[in-house]
C-alpha positions as a Python dict, from the first residue, in 0.01 Angstrom:
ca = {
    (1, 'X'): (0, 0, 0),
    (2, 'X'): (-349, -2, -139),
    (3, 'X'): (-148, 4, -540),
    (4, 'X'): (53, -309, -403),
    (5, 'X'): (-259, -492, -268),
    (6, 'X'): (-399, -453, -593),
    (7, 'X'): (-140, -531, -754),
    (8, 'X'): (-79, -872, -539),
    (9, 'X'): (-454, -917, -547),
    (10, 'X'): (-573, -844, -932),
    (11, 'X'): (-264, -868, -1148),
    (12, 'X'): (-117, -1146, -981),
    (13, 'X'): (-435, -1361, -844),
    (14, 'X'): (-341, -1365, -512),
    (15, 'X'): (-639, -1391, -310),
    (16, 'X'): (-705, -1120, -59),
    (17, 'X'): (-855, -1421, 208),
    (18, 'X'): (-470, -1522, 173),
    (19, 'X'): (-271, -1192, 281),
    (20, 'X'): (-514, -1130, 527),
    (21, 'X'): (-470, -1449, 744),
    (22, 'X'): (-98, -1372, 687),
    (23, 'X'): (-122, -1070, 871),
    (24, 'X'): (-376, -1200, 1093),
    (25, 'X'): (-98, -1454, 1182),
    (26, 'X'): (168, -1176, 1262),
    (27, 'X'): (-66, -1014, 1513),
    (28, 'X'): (-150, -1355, 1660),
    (29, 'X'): (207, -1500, 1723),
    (30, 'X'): (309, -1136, 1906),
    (31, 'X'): (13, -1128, 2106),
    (32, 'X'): (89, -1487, 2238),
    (33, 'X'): (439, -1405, 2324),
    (34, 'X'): (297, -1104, 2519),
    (35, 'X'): (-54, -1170, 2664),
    (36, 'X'): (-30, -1264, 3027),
    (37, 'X'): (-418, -1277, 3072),
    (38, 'X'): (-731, -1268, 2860),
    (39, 'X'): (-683, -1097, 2539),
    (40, 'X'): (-930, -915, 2355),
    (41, 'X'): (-957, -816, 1983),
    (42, 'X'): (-1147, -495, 1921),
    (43, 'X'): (-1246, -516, 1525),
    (44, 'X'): (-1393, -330, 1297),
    (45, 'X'): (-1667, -362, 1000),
    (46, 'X'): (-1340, -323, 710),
    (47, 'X'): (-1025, -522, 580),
    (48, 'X'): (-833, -425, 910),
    (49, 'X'): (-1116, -550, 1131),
    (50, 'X'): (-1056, -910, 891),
    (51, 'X'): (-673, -857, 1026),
    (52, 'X'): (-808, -878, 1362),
    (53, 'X'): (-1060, -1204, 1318),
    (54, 'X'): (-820, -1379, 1142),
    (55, 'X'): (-605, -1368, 1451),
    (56, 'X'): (-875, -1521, 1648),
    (57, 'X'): (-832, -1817, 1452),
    (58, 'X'): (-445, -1816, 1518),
    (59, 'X'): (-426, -1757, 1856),
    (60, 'X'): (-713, -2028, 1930),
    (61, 'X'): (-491, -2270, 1741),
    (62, 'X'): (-186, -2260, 1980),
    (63, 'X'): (-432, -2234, 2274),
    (64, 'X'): (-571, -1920, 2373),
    (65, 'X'): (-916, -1823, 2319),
    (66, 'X'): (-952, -1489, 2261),
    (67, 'X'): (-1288, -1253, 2305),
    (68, 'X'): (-1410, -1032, 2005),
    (69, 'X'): (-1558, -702, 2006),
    (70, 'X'): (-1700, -592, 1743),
    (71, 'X'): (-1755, -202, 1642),
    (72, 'X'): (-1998, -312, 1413),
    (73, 'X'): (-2291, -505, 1370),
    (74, 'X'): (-2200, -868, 1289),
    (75, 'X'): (-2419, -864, 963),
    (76, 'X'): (-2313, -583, 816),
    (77, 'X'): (-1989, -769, 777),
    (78, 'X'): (-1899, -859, 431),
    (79, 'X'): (-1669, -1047, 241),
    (80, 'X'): (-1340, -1136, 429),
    (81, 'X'): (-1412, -991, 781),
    (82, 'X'): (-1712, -1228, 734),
    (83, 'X'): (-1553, -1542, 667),
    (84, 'X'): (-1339, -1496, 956),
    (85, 'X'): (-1607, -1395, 1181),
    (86, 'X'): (-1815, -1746, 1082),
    (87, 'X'): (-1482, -1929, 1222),
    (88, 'X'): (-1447, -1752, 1519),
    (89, 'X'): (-1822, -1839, 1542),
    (90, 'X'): (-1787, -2239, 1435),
    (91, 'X'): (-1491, -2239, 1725),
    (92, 'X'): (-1708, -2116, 1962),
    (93, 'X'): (-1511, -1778, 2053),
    (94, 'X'): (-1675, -1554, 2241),
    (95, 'X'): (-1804, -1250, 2010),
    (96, 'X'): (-2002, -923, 2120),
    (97, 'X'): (-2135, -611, 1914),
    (98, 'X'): (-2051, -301, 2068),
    (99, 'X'): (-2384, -184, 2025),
    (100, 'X'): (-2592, -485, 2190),
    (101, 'X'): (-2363, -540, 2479),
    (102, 'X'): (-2170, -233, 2604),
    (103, 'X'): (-2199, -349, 2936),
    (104, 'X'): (-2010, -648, 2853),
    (105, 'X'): (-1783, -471, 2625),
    (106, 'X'): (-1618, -230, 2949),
    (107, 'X'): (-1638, -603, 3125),
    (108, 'X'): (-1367, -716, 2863),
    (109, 'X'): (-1174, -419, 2865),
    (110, 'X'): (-1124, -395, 3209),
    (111, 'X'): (-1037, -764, 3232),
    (112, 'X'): (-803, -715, 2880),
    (113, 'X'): (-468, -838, 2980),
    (114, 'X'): (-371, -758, 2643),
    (115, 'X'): (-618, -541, 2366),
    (116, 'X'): (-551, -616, 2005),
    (117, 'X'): (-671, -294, 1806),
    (118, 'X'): (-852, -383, 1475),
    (119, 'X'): (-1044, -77, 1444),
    (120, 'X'): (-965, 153, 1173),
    (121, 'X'): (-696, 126, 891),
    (122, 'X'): (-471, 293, 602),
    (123, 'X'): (-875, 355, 435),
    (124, 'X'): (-942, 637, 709),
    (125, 'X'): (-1098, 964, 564),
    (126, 'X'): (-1192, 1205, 827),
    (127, 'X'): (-1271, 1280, 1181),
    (128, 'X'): (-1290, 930, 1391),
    (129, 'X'): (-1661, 963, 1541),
    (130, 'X'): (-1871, 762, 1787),
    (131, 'X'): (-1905, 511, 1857),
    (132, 'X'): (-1585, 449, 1748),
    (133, 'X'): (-1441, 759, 1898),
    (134, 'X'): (-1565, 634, 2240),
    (135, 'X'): (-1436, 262, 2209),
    (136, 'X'): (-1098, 418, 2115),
    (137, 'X'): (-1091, 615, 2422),
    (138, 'X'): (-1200, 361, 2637),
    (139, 'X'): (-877, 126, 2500),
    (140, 'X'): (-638, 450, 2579),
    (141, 'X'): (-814, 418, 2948),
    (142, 'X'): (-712, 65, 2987),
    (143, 'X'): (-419, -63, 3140),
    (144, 'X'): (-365, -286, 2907),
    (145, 'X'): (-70, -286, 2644),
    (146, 'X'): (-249, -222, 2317),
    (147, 'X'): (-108, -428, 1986),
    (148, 'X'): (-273, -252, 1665),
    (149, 'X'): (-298, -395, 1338),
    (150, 'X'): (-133, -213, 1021),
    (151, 'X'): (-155, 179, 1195),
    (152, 'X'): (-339, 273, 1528),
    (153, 'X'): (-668, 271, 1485),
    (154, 'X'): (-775, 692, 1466),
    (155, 'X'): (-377, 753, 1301),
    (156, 'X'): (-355, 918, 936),
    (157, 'X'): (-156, 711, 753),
    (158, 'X'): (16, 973, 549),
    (159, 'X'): (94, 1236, 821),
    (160, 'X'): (140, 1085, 1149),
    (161, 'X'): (-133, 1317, 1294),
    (162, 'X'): (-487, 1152, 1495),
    (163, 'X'): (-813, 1213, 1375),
    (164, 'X'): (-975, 1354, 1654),
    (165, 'X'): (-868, 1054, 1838),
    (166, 'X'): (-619, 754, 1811),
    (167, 'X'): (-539, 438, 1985),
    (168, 'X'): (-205, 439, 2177),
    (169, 'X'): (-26, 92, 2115),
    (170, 'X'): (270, -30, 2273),
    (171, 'X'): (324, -236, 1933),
    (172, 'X'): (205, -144, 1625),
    (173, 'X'): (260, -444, 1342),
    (174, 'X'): (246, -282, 981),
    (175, 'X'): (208, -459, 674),
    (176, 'X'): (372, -524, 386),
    (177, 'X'): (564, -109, 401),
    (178, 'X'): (641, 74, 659),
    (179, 'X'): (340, 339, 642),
    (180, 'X'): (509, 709, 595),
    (181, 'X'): (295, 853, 887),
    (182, 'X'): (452, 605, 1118),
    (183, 'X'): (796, 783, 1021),
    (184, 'X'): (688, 1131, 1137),
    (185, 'X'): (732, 1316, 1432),
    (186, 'X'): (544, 1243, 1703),
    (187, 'X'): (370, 903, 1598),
    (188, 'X'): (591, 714, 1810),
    (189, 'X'): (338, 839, 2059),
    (190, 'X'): (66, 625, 1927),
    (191, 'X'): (244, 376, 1772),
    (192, 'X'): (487, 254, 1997),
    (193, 'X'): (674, 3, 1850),
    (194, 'X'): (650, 0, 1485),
    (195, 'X'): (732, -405, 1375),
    (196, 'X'): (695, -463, 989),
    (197, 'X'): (507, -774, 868),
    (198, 'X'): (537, -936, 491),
    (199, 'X'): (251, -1051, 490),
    (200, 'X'): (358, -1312, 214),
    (201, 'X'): (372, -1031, -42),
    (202, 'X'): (574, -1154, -353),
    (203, 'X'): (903, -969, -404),
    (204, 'X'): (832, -860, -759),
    (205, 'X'): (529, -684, -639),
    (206, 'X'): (753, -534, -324),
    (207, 'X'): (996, -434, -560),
    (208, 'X'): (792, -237, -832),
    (209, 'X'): (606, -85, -559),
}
């Protein structure tokens, strides 16, 4: 997936701003046929935290208004993720660090009627650790269904296997390709669901891949 994004991105000039909100638009339109409550959008610093803010955007278009929690501080977002996070600012969403707020942060998720999981993606190297370790296990301690963007947040994308820890969705939306750790045995565990998104990714590039 990462040769295909480049491949979208640099040889053919598609802008990554544009597949982004594409996916951020999948997440948003399942959420609203699902969320029977508040829903909250737990996001990370990288691109699959940007998957997450762009479906803020989305879902406060058809009416929802969704709170963000952020695993990160909100300046040390940077490109992407940061445009989206100035919307969600300019529409007057309501947005929380992690680290400033926790008490507000187990406030959302136990008021979550549905958690969308924008933590970690496909880019994962390593042992998930705090605090992102914690905020994962606090989701899985929820009762709220859990939608995650691209792969569960925690999930190795090649093997199927956590890292230390993983989100458990009931849906997991994946872009572009099915991942091939979402195939293996016992993933189904953490994904759930496995629905694949386009993304708007041109066929050529789809079909070289």
């Amino acid at each position: 997936m990462r040769t295909l994004d480049a491949r979208a991105i640099t040889d053919l000039g598609i802008p990554r701003l544009l597949l982004m909100d594409h996916a951020g638009l999948a997440l948003a339109a399942h959420a609203a046929r699902y969320a029977r409550g508040p829903i909250l959008i737990c996001a990370g610093a990288g691109y699959n935290g940007g998957d997450g803010l762009s479906a803020a955007r989305h879902l406060e278009a058809v009416g929802l208004r969704p709170r963000i929690l952020l695993a990160a501080r909100r300046r040390a977002l940077r490109d992407e993720p940061a445009v989206f996070a100035a919307i969600a600012e300019r529409l007057r969403l309501p947005i929380a660090e992690l680290a400033a707020a926790p008490g507000r942060a187990r406030r959302w998720l136990a008021e979550a009627a549905l958690i969308i999981d924008a933590l970690l993606g496909i880019g994962l190297q390593g042992v998930v650790r705090d605090p992102l370790a914690g905020l994962i296990q606090a989701i899985n301690a929820t009762r709220a269904p859990v939608l995650s963007a691209d792969v569960p947040s925690g999930l190795d994308a090649d093997t199927g296997e956590p890292l230390g820890t993983a989100v458990r969705a009931r849906w997991t939306i994946t872009f572009g390709r099915m991942k091939r750790g979402l195939r293996c045995a016992g993933a189904s565990r953490y994904a759930g669901r496995v629905l694949v998104a386009p993304i708007s990714f041109p066929r050529l590039v789809l079909e070289a891949g």
